[in-house]
ZADO-1210 file (C-alpha; in nm, 4 decimals, padded with zeros to 6 digits):
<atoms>
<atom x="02.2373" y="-02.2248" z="-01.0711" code="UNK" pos="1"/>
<atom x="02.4093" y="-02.1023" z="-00.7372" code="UNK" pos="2"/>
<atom x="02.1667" y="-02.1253" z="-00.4564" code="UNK" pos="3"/>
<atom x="02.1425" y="-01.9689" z="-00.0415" code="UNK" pos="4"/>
<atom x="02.0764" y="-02.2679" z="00.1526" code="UNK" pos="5"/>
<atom x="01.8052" y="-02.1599" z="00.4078" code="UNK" pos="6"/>
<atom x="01.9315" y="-02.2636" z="00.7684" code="UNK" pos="7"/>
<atom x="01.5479" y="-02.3985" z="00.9238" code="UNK" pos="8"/>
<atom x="01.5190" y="-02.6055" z="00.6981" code="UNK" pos="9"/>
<atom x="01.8064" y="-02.7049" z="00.4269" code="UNK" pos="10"/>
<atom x="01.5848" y="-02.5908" z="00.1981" code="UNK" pos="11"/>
<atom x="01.7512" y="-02.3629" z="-00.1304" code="UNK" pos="12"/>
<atom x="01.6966" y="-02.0918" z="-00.2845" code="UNK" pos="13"/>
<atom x="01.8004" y="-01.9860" z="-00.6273" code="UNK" pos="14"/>
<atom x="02.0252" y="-01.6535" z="-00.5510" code="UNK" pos="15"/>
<atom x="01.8452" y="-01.5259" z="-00.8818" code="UNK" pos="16"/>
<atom x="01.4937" y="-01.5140" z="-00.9015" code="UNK" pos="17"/>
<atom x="01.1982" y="-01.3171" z="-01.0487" code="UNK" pos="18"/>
<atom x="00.9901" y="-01.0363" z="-00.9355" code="UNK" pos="19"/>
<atom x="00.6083" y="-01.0081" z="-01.0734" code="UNK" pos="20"/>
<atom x="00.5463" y="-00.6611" z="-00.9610" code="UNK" pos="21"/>
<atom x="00.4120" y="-00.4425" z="-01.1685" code="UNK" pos="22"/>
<atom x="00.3311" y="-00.6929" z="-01.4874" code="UNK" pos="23"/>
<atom x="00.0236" y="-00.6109" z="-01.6096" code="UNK" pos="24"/>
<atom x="-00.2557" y="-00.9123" z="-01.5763" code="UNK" pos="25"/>
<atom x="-00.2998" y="-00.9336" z="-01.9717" code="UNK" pos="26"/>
<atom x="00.0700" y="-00.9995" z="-02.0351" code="UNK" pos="27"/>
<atom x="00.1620" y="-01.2181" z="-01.6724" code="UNK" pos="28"/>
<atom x="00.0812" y="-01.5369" z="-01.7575" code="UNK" pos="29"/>
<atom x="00.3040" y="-01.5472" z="-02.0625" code="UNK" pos="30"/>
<atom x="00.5860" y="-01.3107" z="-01.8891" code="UNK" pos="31"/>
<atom x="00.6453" y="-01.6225" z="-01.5998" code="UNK" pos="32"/>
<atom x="00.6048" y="-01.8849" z="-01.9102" code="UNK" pos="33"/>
<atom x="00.8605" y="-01.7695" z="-02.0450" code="UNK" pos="34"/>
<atom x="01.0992" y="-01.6623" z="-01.7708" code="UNK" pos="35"/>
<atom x="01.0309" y="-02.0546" z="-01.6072" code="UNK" pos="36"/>
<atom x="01.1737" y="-02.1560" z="-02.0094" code="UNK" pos="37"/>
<atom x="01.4593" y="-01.8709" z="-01.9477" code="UNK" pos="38"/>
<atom x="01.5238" y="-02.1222" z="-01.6199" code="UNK" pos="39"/>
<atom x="01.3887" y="-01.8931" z="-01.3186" code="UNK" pos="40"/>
<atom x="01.2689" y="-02.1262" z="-01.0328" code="UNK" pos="41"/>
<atom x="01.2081" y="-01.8494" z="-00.7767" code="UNK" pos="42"/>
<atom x="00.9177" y="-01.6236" z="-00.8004" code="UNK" pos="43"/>
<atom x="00.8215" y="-01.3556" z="-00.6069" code="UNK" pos="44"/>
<atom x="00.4731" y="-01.2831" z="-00.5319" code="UNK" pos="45"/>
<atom x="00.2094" y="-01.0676" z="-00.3470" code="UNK" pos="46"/>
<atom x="-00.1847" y="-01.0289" z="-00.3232" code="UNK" pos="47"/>
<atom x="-00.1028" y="-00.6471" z="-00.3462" code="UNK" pos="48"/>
<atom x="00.0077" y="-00.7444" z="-00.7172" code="UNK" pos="49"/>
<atom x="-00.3031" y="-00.8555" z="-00.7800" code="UNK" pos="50"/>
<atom x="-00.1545" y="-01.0950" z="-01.0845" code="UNK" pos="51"/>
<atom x="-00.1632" y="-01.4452" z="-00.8809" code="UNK" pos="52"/>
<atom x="-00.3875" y="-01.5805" z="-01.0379" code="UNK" pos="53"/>
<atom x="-00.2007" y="-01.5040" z="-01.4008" code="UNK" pos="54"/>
<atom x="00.1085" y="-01.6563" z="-01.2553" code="UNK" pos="55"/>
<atom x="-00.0046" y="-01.9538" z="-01.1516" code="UNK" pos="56"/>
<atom x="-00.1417" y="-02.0094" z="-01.5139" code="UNK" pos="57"/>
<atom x="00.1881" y="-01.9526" z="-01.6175" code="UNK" pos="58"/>
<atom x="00.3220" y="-02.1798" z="-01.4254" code="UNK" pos="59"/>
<atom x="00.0899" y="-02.4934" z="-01.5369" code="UNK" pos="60"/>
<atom x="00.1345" y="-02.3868" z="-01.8778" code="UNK" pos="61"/>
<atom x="00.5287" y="-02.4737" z="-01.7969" code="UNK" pos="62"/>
<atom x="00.4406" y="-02.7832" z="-01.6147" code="UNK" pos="63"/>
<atom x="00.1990" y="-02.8889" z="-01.8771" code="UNK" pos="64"/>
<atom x="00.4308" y="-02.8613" z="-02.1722" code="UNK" pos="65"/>
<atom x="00.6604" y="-03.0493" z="-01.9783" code="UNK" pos="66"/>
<atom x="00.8960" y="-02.8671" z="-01.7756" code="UNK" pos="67"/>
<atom x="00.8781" y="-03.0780" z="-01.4403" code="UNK" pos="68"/>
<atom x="01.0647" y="-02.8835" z="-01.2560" code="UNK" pos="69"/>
<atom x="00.7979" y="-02.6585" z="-01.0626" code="UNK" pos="70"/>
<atom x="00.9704" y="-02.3117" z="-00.9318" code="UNK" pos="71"/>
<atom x="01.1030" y="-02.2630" z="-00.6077" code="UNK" pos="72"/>
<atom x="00.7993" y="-02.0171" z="-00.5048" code="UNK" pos="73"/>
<atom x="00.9391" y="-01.7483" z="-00.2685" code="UNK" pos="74"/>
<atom x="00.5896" y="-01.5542" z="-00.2558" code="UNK" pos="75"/>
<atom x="00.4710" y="-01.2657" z="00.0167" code="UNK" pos="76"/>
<atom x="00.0888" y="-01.4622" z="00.0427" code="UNK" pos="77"/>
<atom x="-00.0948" y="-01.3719" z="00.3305" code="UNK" pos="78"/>
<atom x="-00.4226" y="-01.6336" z="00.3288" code="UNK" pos="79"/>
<atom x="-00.5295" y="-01.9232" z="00.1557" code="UNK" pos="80"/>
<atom x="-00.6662" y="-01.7521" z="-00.1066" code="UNK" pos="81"/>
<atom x="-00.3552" y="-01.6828" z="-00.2237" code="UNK" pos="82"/>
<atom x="-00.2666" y="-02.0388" z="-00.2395" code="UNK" pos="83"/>
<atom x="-00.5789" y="-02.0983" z="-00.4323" code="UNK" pos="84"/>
<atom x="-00.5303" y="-01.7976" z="-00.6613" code="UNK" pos="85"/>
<atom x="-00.1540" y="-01.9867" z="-00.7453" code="UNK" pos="86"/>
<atom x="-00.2909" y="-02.2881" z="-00.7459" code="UNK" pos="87"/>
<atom x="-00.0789" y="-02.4908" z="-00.4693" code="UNK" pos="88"/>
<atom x="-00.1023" y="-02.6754" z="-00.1752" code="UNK" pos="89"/>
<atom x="00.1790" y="-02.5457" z="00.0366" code="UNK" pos="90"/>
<atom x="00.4298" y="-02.2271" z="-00.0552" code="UNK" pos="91"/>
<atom x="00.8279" y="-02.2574" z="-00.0259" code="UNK" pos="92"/>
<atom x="00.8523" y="-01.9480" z="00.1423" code="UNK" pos="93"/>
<atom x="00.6004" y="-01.7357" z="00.2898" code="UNK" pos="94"/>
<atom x="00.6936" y="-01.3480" z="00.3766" code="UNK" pos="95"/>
<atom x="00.5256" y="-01.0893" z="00.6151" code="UNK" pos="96"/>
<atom x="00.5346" y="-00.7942" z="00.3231" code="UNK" pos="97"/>
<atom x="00.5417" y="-00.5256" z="00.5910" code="UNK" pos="98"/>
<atom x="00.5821" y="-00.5598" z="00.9968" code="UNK" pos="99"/>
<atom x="00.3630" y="-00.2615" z="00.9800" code="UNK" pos="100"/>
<atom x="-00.0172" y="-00.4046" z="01.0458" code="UNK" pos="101"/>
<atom x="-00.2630" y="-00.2109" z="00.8337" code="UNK" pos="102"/>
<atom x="-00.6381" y="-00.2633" z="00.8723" code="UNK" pos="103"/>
<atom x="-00.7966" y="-00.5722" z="00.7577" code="UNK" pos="104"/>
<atom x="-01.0138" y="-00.5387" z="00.4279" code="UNK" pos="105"/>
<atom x="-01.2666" y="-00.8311" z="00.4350" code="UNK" pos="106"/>
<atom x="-01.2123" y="-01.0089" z="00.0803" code="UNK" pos="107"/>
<atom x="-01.5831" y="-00.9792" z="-00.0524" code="UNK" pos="108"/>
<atom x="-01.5823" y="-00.6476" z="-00.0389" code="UNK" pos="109"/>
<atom x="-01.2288" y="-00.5695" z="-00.2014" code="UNK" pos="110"/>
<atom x="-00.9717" y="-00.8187" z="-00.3320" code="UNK" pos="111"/>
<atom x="-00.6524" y="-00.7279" z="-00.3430" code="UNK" pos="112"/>
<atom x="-00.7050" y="-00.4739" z="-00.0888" code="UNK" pos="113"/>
<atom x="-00.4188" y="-00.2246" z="-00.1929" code="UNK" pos="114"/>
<atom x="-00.2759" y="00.0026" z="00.1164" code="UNK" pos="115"/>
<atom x="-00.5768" y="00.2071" z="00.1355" code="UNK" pos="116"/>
<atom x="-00.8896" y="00.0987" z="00.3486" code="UNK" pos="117"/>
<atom x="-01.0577" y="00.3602" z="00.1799" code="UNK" pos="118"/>
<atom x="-00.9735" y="00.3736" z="-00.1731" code="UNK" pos="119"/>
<atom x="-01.1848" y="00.6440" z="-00.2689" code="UNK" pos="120"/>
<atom x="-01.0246" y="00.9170" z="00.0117" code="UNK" pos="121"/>
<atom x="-00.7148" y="00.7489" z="-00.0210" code="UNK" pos="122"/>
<atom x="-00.7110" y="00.6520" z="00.3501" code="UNK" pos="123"/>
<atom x="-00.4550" y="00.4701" z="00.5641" code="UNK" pos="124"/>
<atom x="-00.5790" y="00.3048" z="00.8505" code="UNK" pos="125"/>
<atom x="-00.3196" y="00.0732" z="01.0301" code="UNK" pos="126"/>
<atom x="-00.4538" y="-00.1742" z="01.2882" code="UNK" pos="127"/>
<atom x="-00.2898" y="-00.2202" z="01.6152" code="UNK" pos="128"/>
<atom x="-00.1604" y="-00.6041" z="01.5926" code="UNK" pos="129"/>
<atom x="00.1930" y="-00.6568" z="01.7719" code="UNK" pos="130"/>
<atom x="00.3960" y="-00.8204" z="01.5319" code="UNK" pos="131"/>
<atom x="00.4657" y="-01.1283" z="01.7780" code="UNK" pos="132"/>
<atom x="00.1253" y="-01.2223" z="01.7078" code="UNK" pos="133"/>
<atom x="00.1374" y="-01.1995" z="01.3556" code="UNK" pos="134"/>
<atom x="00.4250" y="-01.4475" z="01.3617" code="UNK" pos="135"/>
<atom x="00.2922" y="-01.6871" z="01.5888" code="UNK" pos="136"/>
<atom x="00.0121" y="-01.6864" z="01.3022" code="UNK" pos="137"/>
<atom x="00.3026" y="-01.7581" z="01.0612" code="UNK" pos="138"/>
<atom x="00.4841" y="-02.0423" z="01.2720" code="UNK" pos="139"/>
<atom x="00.1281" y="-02.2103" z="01.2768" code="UNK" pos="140"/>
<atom x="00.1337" y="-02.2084" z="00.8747" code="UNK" pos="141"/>
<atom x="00.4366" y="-02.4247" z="00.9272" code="UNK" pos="142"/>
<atom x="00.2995" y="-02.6773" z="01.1701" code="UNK" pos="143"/>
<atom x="-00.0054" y="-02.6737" z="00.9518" code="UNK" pos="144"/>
<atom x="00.2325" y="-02.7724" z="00.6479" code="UNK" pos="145"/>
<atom x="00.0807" y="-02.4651" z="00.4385" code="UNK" pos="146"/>
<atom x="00.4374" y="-02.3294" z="00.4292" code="UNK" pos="147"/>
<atom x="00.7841" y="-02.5090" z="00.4759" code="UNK" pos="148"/>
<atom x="00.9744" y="-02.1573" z="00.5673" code="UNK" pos="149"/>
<atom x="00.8486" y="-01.7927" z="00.7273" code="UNK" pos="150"/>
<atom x="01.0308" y="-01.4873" z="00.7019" code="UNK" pos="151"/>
<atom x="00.9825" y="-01.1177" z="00.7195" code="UNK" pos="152"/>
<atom x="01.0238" y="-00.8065" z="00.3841" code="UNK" pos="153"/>
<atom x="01.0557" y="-00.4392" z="00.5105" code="UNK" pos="154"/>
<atom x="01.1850" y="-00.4367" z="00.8738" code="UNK" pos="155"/>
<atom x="01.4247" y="-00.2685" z="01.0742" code="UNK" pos="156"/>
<atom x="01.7070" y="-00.4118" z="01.2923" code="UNK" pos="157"/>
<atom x="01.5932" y="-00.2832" z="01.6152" code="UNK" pos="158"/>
<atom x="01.2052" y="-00.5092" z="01.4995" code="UNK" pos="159"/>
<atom x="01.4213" y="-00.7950" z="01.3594" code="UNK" pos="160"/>
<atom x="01.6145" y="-00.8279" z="01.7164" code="UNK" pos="161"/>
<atom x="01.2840" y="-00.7751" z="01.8869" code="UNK" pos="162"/>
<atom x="01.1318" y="-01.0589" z="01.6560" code="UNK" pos="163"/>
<atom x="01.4327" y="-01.2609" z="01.7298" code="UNK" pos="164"/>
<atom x="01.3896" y="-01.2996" z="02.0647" code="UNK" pos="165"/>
<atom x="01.0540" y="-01.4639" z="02.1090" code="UNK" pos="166"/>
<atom x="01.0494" y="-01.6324" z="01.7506" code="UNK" pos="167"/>
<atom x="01.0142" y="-02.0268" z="01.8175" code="UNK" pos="168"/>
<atom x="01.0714" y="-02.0683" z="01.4431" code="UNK" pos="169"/>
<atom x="01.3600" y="-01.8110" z="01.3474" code="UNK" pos="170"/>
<atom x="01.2825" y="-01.6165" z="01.0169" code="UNK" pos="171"/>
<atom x="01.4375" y="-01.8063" z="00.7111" code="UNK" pos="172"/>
<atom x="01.4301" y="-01.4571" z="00.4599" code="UNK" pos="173"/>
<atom x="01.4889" y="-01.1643" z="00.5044" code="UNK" pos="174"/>
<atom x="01.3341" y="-00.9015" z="00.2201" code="UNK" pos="175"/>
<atom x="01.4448" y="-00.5692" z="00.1863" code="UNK" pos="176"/>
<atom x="01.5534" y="-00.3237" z="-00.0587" code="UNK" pos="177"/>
<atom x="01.8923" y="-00.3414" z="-00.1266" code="UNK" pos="178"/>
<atom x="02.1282" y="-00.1489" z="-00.3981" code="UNK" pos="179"/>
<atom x="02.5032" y="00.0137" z="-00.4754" code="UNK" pos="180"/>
<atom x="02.2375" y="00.3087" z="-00.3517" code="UNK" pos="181"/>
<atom x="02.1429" y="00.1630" z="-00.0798" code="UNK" pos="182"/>
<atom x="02.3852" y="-00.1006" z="00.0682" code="UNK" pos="183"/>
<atom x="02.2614" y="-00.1343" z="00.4576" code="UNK" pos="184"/>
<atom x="02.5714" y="-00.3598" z="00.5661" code="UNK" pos="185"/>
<atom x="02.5289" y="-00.3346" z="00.9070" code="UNK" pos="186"/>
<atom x="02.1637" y="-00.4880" z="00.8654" code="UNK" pos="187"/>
<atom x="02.2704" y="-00.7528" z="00.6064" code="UNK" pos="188"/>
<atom x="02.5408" y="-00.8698" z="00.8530" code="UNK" pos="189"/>
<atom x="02.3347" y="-00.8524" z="01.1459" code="UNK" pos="190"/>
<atom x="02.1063" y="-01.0826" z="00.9590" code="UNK" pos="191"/>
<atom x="02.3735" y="-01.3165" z="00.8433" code="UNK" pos="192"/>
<atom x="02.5230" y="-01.3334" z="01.1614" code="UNK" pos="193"/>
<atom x="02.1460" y="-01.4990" z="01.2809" code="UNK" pos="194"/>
<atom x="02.2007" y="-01.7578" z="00.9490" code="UNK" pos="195"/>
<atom x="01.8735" y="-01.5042" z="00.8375" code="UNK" pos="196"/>
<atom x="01.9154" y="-01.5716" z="00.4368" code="UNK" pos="197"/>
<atom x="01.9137" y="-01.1953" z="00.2493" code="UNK" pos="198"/>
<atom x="01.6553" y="-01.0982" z="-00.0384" code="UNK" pos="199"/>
<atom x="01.7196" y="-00.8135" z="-00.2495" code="UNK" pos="200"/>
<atom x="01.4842" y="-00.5729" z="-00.4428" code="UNK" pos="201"/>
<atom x="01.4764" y="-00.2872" z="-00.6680" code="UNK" pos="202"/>
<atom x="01.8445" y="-00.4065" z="-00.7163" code="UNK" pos="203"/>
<atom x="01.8374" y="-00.1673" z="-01.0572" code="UNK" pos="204"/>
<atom x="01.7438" y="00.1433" z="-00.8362" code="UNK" pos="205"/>
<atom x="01.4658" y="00.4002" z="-00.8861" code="UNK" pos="206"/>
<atom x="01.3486" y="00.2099" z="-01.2257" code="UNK" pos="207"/>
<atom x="01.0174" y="00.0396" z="-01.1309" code="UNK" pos="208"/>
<atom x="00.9278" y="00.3967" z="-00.9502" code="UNK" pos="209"/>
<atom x="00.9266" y="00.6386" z="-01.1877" code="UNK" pos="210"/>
<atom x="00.5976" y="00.5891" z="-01.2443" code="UNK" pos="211"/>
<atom x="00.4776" y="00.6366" z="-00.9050" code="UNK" pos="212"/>
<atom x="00.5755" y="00.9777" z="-00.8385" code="UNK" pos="213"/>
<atom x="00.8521" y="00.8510" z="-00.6182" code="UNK" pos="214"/>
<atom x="01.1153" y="00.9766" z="-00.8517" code="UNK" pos="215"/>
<atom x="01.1358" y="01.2854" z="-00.6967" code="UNK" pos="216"/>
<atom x="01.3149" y="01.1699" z="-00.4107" code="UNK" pos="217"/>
<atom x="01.6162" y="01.0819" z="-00.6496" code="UNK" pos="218"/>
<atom x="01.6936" y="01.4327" z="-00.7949" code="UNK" pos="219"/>
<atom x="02.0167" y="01.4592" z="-00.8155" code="UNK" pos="220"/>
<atom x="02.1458" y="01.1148" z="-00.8791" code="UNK" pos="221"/>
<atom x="02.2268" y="00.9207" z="-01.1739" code="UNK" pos="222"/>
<atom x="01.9826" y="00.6349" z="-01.2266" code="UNK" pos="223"/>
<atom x="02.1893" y="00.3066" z="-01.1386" code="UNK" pos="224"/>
<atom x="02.1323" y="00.1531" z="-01.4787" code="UNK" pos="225"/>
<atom x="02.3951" y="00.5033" z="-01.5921" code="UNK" pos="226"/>
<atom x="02.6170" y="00.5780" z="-01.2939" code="UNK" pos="227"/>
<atom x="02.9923" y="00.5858" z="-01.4812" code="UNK" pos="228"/>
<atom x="03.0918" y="00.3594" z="-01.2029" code="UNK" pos="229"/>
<atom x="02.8842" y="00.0802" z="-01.3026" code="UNK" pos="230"/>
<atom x="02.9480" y="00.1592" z="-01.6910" code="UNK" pos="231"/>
<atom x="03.3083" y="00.1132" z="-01.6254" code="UNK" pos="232"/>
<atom x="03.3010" y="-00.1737" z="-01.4586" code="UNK" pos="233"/>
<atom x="03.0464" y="-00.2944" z="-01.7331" code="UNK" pos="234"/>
<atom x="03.2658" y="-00.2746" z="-02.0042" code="UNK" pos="235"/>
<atom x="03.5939" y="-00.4229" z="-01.8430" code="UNK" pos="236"/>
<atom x="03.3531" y="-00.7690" z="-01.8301" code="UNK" pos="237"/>
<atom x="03.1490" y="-00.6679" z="-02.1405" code="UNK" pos="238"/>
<atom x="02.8120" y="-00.7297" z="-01.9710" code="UNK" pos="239"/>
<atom x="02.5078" y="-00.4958" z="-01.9210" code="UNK" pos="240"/>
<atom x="02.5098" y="-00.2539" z="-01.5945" code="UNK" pos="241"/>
<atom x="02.2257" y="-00.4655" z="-01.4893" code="UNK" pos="242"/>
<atom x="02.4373" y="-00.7707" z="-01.5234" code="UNK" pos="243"/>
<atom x="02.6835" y="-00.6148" z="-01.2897" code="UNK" pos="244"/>
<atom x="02.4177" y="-00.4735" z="-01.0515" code="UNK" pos="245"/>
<atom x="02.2652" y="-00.8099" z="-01.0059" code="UNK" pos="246"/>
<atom x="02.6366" y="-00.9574" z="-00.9931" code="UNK" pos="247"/>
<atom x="02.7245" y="-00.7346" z="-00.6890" code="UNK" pos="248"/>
<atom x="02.4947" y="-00.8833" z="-00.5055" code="UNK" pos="249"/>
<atom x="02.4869" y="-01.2348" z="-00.5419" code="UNK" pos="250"/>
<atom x="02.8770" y="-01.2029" z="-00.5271" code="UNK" pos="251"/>
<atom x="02.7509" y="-01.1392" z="-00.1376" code="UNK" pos="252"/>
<atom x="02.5680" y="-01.4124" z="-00.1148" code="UNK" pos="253"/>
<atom x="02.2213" y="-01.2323" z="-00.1514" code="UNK" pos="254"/>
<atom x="01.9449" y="-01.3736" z="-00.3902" code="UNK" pos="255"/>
<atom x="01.8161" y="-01.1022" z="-00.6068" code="UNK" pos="256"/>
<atom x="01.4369" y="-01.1129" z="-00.8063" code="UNK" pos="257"/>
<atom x="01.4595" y="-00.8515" z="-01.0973" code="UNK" pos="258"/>
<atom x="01.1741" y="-00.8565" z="-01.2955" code="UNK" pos="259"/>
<atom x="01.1455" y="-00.8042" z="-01.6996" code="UNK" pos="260"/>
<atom x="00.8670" y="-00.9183" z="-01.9215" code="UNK" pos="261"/>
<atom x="01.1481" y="-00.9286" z="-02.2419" code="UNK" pos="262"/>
<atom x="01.2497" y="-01.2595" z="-02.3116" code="UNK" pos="263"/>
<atom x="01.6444" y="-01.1469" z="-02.3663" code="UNK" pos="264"/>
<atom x="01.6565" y="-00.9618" z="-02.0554" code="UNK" pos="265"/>
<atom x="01.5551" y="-01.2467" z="-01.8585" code="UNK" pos="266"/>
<atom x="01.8093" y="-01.4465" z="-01.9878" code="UNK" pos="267"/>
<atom x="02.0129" y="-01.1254" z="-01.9463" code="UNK" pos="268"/>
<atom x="01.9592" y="-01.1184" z="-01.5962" code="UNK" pos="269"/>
<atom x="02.0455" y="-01.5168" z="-01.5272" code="UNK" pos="270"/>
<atom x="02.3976" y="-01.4683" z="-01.6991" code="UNK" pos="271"/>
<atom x="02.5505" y="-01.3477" z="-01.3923" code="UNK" pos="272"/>
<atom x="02.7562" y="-01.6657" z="-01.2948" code="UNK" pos="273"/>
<atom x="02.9979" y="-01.6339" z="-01.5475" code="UNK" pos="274"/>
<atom x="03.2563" y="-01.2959" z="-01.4298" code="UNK" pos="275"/>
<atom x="03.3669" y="-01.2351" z="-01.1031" code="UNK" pos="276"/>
<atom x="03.3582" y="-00.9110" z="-00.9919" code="UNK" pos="277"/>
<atom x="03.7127" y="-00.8148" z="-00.8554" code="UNK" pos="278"/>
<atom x="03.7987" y="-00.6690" z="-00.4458" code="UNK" pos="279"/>
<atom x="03.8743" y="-00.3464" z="-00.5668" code="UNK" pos="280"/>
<atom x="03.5545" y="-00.3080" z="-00.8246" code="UNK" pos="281"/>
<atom x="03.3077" y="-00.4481" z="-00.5495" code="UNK" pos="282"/>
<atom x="03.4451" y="-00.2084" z="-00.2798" code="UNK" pos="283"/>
<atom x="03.3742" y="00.1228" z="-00.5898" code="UNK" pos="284"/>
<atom x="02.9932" y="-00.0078" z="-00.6038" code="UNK" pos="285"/>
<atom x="02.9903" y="-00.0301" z="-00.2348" code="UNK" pos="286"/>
<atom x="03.1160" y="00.3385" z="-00.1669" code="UNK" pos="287"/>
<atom x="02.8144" y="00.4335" z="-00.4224" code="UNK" pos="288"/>
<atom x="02.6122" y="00.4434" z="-00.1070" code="UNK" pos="289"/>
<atom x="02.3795" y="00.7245" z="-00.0343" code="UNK" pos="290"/>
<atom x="02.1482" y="00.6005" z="00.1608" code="UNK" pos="291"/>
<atom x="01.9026" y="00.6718" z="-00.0969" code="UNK" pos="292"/>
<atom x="01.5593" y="00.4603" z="-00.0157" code="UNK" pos="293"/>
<atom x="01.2987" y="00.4124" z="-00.2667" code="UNK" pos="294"/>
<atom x="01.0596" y="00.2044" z="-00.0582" code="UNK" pos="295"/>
<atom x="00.9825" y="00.3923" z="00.1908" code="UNK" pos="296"/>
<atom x="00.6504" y="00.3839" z="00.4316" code="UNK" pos="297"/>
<atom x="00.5912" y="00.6925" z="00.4807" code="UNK" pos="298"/>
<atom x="00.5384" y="00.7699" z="00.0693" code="UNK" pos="299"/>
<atom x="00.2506" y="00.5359" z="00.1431" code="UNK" pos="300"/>
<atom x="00.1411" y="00.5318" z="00.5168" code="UNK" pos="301"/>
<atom x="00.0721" y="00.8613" z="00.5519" code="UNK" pos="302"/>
<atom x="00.4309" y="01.0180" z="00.6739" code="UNK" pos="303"/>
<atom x="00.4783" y="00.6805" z="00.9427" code="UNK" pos="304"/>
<atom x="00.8626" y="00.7396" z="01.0437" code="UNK" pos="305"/>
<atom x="00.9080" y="00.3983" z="01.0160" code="UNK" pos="306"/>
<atom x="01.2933" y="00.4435" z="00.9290" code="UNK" pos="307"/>
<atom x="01.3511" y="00.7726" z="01.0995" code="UNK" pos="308"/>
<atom x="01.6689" y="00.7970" z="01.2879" code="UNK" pos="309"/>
</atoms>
């Protein structure tokens, strides 16, 4: 498997990997079972997902049937009780989810806390933290050996420069979303330009949204899994469109963590090392770009303009 060698620490990274958002507890510990069998080695994690604990019993199920190669864990964990919930001792990678600080929900009351501080009113209460101190907090994780690399999910250049120049340990990963929808190349090569590795979600679009009543913001554009674009180039290499989504990206050296919970789909989703996307059919997926953003904090904050221009 191709892999981004993280520039801290030599450490790699599988450029595919697997996201466990959204997979329901019941099914979880199974779902990473078999996607560790389908050969995954990244995961990608968050207390917000509230299915830790499920995935780290899928993961000793793997180890205790005798596959000895543990994943490469790339999980968003923001305490030790995440480490306990997935059952380790240190994490591979350890993400700040959002730059945005919101207020702190002691754990015996609520656990996951979810964005709202208030659950009942639905109420958003962010905290006034400057991020420098939040990543001080992370550089001590790495001196304290609880994680061997730091980076950041869900920030914006003008935060990542900021961040960038009073870091003491420079961010290994950057996580954003990142589709033909959504290419942001002038933030991707700002990052790579810093030897910042790139993470991609929601690589298949709007799919994993639907559900949340963010679909709305899409009217008016193909889903990604149909654009004729992607078809086409889909059946010149006989693949899936998601085979060619996923191959756009790690053709750019980004590492990309779709999630499924169907055992041919995973494997599906690995079989992206085997067609080369040509000059030409990269640059027609590239001028897909709208601009269109999925993720965006102000569907959940409360209308915070954190990407406003």
């Amino acid at each position: 498997m191709e892999a981004i060698t993280l520039s801290s620490t030599d450490d790699k990274i599988p450029k595919v990997g697997f996201g466990t958002w959204k997979i329901p507890k019941e099914v979880c510990k199974d779902v990473v079972f078999q996607a560790i069998k389908a050969g995954y080695r990244l995961f990608d994690c968050a207390p917000s997902y509230a299915n830790e604990v499920e995935v780290s019993r899928g993961i000793k199920e793997a180890i205790d049937q005798g596959i000895h190669t543990p994943p490469q864990g790339a999980c968003e964990i923001r305490n030790r009780k995440s480490l306990s919930d997935l059952g380790l001792e240190y994490l591979d990678l350890y993400l700040i989810h959002s730059p945005i600080a919101l207020k702190h929900v002691p754990f015996e009351e609520r656990y996951p806390p979810s964005h709202y501080y208030d659950t009942v009113k639905k109420l958003i209460v962010l905290d006034q933290v400057p991020l420098h101190e939040t990543w001080a907090a992370m550089e001590q994780l790495v001196h304290s050996g609880l994680a061997r690399n730091i980076g950041i999910s869900n920030i914006n250049a003008s935060l990542l420069m900021d961040l960038l120049s009073y870091a003491k340990i420079k961010p290994s990963v950057l996580q954003m979303e990142l589709h033909p929808y959504l290419t942001r190349k002038k933030l991707v090569n700002f990052a790579k330009s810093k030897d910042i590795a790139i993470t991609a979600y929601s690589s298949f679009g709007d799919t994993s949204y639907q559900s949340m009543g963010v679909v709305g913001k899409s009217n008016g554009f193909v889903p990604l899994l149909e654009n004729k674009t992607i078809l086409d180039i889909a059946k010149n290499h006989n693949v899936t469109t998601g085979q060619i989504l996923l191959r756009w990206a790690v053709q750019q050296n980004i590492a990309v963590i779709p999630k499924s919970t169907n055992a041919e789909r995973m494997s599906l989703n690995m079989q992206v090392y085997n067609f080369v996307l040509n000059e030409e059919e990269m640059k027609s997926i590239d001028d897909l770009n709208k601009d269109m953003r999925f993720v965006d904090p102000d569907f959940y904050l409360g209308g915070y303009p954190f990407y406003a221009n």
